[in-house]
matplotlib code that plots the C-alpha trace (Angstrom):
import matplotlib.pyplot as plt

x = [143.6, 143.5, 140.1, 139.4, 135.8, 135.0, 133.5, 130.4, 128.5, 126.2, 123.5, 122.0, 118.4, 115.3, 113.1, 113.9, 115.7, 119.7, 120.7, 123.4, 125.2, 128.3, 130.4, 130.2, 127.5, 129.8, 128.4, 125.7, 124.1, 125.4, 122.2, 120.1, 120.8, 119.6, 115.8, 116.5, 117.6, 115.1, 112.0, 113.7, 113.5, 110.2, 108.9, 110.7, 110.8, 114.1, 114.4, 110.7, 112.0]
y = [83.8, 80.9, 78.9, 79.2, 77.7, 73.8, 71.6, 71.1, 72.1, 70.2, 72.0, 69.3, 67.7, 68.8, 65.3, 63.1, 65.8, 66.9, 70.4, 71.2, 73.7, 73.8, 76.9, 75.5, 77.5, 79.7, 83.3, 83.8, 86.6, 87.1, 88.1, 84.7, 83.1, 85.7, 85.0, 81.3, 82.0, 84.2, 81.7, 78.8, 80.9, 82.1, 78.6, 77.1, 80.2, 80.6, 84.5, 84.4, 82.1]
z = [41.1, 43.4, 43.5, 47.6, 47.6, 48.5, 45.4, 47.3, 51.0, 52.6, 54.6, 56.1, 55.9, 55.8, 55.8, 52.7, 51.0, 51.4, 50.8, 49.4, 47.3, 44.5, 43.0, 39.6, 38.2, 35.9, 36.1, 37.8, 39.6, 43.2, 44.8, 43.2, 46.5, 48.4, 47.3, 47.6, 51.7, 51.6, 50.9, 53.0, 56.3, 55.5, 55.1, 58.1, 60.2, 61.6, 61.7, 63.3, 66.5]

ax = plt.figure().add_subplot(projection="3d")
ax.plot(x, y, z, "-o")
ax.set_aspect("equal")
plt.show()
């Protein structure tokens, strides 16, 4: 199976921090990320505007 995903993508900044995410986790659960979007629109709300 070829390996289609990028090493790494950047998100951009929010202040002094970069965001930024990998595929290199091994196996993980596919809905862990979910959450993690979940709590960073609820903080900065984007779905709200």
């Amino acid at each position: 199976m070829p390996n289609c995903t990028r090493g790494d993508m950047e998100f951009g900044r929010l202040g002094r921090c970069t965001i930024e995410a990998n595929f290199e986790g091994g196996a993980l659960s596919s809905d862990g990320g979910l959450m993690l979007l979940r709590q960073v629109d609820r903080r900065i709300g984007l779905s709200v505007r």
